[in-house]
C-alpha positions as CSV (number, residue, x, y, z in Angstrom):
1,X,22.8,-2.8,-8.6
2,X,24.9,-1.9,-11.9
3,X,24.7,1.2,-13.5
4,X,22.8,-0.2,-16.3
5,X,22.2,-4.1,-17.5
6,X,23.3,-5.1,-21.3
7,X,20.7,-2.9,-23.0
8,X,22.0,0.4,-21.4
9,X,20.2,3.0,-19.6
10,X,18.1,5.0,-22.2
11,X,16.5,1.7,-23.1
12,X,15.8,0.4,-19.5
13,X,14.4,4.2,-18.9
14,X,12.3,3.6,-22.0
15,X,11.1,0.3,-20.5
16,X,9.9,1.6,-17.3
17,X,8.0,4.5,-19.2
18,X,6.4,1.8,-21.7
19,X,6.2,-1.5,-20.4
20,X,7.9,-2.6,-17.6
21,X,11.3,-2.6,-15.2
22,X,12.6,-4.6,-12.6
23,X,15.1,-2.6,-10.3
24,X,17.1,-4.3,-7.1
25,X,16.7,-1.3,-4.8
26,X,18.5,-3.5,-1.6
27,X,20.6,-0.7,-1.2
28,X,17.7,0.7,1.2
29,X,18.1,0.2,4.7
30,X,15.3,-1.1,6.7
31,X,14.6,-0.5,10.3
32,X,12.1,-2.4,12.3
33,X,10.8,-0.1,15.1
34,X,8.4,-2.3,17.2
35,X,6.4,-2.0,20.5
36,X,3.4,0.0,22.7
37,X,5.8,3.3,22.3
38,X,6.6,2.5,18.9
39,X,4.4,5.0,16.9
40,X,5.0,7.6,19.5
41,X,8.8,7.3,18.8
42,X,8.2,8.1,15.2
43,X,6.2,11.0,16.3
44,X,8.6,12.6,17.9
45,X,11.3,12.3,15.4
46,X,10.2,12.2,11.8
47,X,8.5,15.1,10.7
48,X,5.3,13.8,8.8
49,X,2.3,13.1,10.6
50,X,1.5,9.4,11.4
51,X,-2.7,10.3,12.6
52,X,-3.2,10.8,8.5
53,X,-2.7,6.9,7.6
54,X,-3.4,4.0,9.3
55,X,-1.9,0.3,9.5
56,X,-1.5,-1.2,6.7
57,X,-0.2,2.2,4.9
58,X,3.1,3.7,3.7
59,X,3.9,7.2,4.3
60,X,6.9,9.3,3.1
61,X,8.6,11.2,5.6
62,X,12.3,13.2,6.5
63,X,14.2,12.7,9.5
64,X,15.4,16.0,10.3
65,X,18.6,18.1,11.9
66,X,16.9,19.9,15.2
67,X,19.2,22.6,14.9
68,X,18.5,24.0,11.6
69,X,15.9,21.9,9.9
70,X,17.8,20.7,7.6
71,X,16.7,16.8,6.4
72,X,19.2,14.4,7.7
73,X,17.4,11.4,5.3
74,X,14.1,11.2,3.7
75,X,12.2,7.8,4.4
76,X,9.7,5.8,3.4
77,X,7.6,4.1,6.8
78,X,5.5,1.0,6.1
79,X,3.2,1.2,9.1
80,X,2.7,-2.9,8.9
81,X,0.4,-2.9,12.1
82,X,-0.7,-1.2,15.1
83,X,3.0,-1.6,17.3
84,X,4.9,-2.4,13.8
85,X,6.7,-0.4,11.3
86,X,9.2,-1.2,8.8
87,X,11.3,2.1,8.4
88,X,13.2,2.8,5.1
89,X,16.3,5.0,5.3
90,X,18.7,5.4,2.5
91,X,21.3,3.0,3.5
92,X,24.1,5.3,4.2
93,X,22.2,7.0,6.5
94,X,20.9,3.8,8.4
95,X,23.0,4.1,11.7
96,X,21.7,8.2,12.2
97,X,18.3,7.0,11.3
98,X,18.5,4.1,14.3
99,X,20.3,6.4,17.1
100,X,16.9,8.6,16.1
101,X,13.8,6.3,16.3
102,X,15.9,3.3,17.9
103,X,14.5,0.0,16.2
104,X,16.5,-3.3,14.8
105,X,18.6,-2.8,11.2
106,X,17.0,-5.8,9.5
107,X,18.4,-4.8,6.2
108,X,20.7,-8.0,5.8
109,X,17.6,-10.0,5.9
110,X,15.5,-8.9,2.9
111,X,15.7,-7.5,-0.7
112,X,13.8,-4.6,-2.1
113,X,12.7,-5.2,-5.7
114,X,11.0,-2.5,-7.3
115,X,8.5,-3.1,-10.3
116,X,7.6,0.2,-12.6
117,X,6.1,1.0,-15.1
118,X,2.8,1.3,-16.9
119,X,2.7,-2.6,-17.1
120,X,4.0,-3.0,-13.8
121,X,0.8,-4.8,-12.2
122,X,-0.2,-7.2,-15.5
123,X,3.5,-8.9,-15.1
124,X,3.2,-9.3,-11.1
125,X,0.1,-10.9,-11.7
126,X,1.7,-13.1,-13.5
127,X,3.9,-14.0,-10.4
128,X,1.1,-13.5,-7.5
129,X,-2.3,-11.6,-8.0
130,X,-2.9,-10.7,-4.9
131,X,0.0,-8.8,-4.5
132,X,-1.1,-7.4,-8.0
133,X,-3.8,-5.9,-6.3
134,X,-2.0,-3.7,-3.9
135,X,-3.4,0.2,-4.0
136,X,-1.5,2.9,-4.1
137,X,1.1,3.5,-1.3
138,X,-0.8,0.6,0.7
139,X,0.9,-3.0,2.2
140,X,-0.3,-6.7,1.8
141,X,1.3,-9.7,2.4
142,X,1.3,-12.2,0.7
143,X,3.2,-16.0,0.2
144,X,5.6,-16.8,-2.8
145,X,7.4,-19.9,-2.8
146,X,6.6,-20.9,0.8
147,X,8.2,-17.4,2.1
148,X,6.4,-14.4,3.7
149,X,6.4,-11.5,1.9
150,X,5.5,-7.7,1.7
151,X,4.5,-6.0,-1.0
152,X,3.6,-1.7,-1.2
153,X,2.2,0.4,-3.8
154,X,5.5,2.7,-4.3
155,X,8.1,3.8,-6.5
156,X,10.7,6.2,-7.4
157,X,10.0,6.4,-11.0
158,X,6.9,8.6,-11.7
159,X,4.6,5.8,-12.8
160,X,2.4,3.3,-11.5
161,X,4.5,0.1,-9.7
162,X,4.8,-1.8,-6.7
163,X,8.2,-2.0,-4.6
164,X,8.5,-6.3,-3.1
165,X,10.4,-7.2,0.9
166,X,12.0,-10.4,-0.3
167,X,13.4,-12.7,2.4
168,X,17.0,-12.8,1.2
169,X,17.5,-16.3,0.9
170,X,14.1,-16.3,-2.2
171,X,15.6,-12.6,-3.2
172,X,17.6,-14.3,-6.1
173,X,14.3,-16.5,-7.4
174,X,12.5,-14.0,-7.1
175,X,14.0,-11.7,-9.0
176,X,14.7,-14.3,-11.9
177,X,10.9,-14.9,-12.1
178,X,9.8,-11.2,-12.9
179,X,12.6,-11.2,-15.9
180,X,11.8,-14.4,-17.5
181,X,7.8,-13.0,-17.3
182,X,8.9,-10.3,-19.2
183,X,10.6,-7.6,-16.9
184,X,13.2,-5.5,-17.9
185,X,16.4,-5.7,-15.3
186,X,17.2,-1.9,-15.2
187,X,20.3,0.0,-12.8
188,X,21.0,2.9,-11.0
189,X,21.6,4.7,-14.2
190,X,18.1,4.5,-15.3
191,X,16.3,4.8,-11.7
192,X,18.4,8.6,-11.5
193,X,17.0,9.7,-14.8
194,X,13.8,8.2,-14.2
195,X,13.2,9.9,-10.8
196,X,14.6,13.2,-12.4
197,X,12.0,13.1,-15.0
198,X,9.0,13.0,-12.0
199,X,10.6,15.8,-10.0
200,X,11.7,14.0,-7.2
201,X,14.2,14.8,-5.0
202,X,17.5,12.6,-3.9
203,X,19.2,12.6,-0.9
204,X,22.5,14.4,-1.2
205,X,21.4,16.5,-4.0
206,X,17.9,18.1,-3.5
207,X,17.9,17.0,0.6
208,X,20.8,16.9,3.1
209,X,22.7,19.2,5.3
210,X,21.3,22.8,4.9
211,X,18.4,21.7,2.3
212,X,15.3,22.1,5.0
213,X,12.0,20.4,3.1
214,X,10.0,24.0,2.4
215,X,13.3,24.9,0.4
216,X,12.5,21.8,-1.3
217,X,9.4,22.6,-1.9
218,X,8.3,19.7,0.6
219,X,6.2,21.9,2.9
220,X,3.4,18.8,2.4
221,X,5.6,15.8,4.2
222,X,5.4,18.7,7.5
223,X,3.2,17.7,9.9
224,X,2.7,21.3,11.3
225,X,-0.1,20.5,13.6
226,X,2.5,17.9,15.8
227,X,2.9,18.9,19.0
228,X,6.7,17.9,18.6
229,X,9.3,16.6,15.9
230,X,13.1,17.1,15.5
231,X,13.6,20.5,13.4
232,X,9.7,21.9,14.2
233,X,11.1,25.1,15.9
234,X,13.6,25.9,12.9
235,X,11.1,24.7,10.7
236,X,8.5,27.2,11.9
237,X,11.4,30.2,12.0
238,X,11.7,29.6,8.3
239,X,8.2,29.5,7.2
240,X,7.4,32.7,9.1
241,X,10.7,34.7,7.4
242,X,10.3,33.0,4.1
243,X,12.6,30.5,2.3
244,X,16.1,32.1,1.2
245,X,16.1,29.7,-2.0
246,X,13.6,27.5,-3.6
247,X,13.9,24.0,-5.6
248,X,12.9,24.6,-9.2
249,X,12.9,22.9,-12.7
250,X,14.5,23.6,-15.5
251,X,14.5,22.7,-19.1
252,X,17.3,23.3,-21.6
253,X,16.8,24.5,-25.1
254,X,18.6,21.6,-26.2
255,X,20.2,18.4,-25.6
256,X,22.9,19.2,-23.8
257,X,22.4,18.0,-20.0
258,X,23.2,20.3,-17.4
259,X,25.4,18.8,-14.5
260,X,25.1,19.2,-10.9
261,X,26.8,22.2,-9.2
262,X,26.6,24.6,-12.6
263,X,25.7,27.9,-11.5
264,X,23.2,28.9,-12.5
265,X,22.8,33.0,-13.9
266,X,20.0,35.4,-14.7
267,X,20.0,36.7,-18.4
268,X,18.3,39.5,-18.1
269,X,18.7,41.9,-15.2
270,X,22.0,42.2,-14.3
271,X,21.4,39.8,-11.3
272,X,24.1,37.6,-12.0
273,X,23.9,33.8,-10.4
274,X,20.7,33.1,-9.1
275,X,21.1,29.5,-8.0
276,X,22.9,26.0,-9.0
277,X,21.8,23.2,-9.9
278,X,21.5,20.6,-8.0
279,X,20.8,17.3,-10.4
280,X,20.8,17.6,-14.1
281,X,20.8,14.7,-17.1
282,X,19.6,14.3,-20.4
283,X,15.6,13.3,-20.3
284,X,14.8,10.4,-22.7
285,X,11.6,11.2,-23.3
286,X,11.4,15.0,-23.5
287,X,15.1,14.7,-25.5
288,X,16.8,17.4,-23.7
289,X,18.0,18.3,-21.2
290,X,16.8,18.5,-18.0
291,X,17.3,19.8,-14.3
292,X,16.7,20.7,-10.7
293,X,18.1,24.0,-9.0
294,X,18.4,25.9,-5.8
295,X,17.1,29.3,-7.4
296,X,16.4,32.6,-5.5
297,X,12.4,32.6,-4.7
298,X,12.2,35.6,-7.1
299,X,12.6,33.6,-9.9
300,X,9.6,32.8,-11.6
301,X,8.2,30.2,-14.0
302,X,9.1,30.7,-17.7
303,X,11.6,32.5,-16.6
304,X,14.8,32.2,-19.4
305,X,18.2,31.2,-17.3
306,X,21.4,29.9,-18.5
307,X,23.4,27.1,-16.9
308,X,27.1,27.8,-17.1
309,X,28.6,24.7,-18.0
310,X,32.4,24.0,-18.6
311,X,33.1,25.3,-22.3
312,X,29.4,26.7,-22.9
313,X,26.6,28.3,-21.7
314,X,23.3,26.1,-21.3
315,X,20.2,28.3,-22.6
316,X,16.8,27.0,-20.5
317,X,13.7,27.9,-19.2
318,X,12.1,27.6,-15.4
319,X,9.3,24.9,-15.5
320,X,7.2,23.3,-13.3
321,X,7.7,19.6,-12.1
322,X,7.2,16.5,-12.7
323,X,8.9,17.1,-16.4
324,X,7.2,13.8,-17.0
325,X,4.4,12.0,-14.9
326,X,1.9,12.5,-12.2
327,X,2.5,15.4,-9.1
328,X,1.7,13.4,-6.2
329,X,4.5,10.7,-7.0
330,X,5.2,10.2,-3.4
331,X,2.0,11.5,-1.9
């Protein structure tokens, strides 16, 4: 997947929030966990709770550190049917995620192709209606060109879409046939700023080591009422003393996009640096720039910071998130 295609990554943003984008998301791994103890397994060692969906139903979930909480990956489960689950890691994280749940790294067999955008469903229509038809973080099958495949209602972008498992050898076809029905190819470049936009977090910037989900303001993906689950007991600590730092938004008073790792200081106060932030770019549609920080929990909303930023001081505000697009993007 290229950082952006031809058209560059404001305009491939611009698509998705529009019209339409295509995105090759194989970089996802993909675990099949299968088996009478299968669901029981992921019980024990993701920390959402599998008893609120049923088969046929994705669910977002973390895979956490027992020690401290901490989320090792965050991960999407396609629960397929009652002994079968797909499990998406990100793909660097793959091998931990296995030696958790156990399972089979299918990832070499399939593609994941993403479809976003406000015109996402009208152009897979185009291509099969029934998977068209898909609701919202649900999973059909469905056949395309003689090959079995799976289709969800998820994305990573804020807006309504659909994310295809493409046997690899069709992957290539497949592809080709949402861009000639009038898909825009988009990159990486694009999906960050995109998923930025919508408030949601990345792996190795807003979750990894030391980043526990209630930091992250994730308390939702916690199943509390679990008997058991990797990190439950550290978990629990935490929510009874109260989170030392909490993710945040942050808008700048101009154009200038904040980078990841500025400090980030109180104005007023005398308190001096009161977080960093953690992922910052410029927003295409808000035309400024934009961010997510680690802030002290004392920190309130509207709330005028500055980002320090190599040769100048960023001027912004504390906001609420999604900057752009619905709150319940992976809910």
């Amino acid at each position: 997947m290229p950082l952006s295609y031809p058209t560059g990554t404001i305009s491939e943003h611009l698509a998705c929030r529009n019209d339409v984008a295509v995105f090759d998301v194989s970089h996802l791994g993909t675990v099949r966990v299968e088996g009478p103890d299968s669901k029981e397994r992921l019980q024990r060692a993701l920390c959402n709770d599998l008893d609120k969906v049923t088969p046929g139903r994705a669910q977002y979930t973390q895979l956490l550190d027992d020690s401290d909480g901490s989320v090792v990956d965050d991960i999407i489960v396609w629960w397929l049917s009652d002994e079968v689950f797909e499990v998406m890691p990100n793909a660097s994280n793959t091998d931990a995620v296995v030696n958790a749940i156990g399972g089979i790294d299918t990832t070499d067999q399939r593609a994941i192709i993403a479809v976003q955008g406000p015109n996402a469903r009208r152009l897979v229509n185009s291509i099969s209606p029934q998977a068209s038809q898909v609701q919202r973080f649900r999973i059909v099958d469905f056949e395309w060109n003689r090959a079995i495949c799976l289709v969800a209602g998820t994305g990573y972008t804020g807006e309504d879409g659909v994310e295809f498992a493409i046997p690899v050898d069709q992957a290539e076809a497949f592809f080709d046939a949402l861009i000639e029905a009038g898909g825009v190819p988009a990159g990486l470049g694009a999906r960050d700023t995109l998923r930025l936009e919508a408030g949601l977090p990345l792996h190795g910037h807003e979750l990894g080591k030391g980043i526990t989900p209630l930091q992250a303001g994730l308390g939702w993906v916690v199943g509390w009422n679990k008997d058991l689950f990797r990190g439950k007991q550290a978990l629990l600590e935490e929510k009874s003393r109260g989170v030392a730092r909490l993710l945040r938004g942050l808008i700048a008073s101009g154009r200038r996009p904040p980078r990841a790792d500025s400090r980030v200081l109180q104005i007023h106060g005398g308190a001096g640096q009161v977080g960093y932030v953690t992922s910052g770019n410029f927003s295409p549609i808000l035309e400024r720039g934009i961010a997510l920080a680690m802030l002290n929990p004392s920190i309130e909303e509207g709330e005028e910071l500055h980002i320090e930023t190599k040769g100048a001081m960023i001027s912004c505000q504390v906001a609420c998130t999604p900057f752009v697009g619905p709150k319940s993007a992976l809910k």
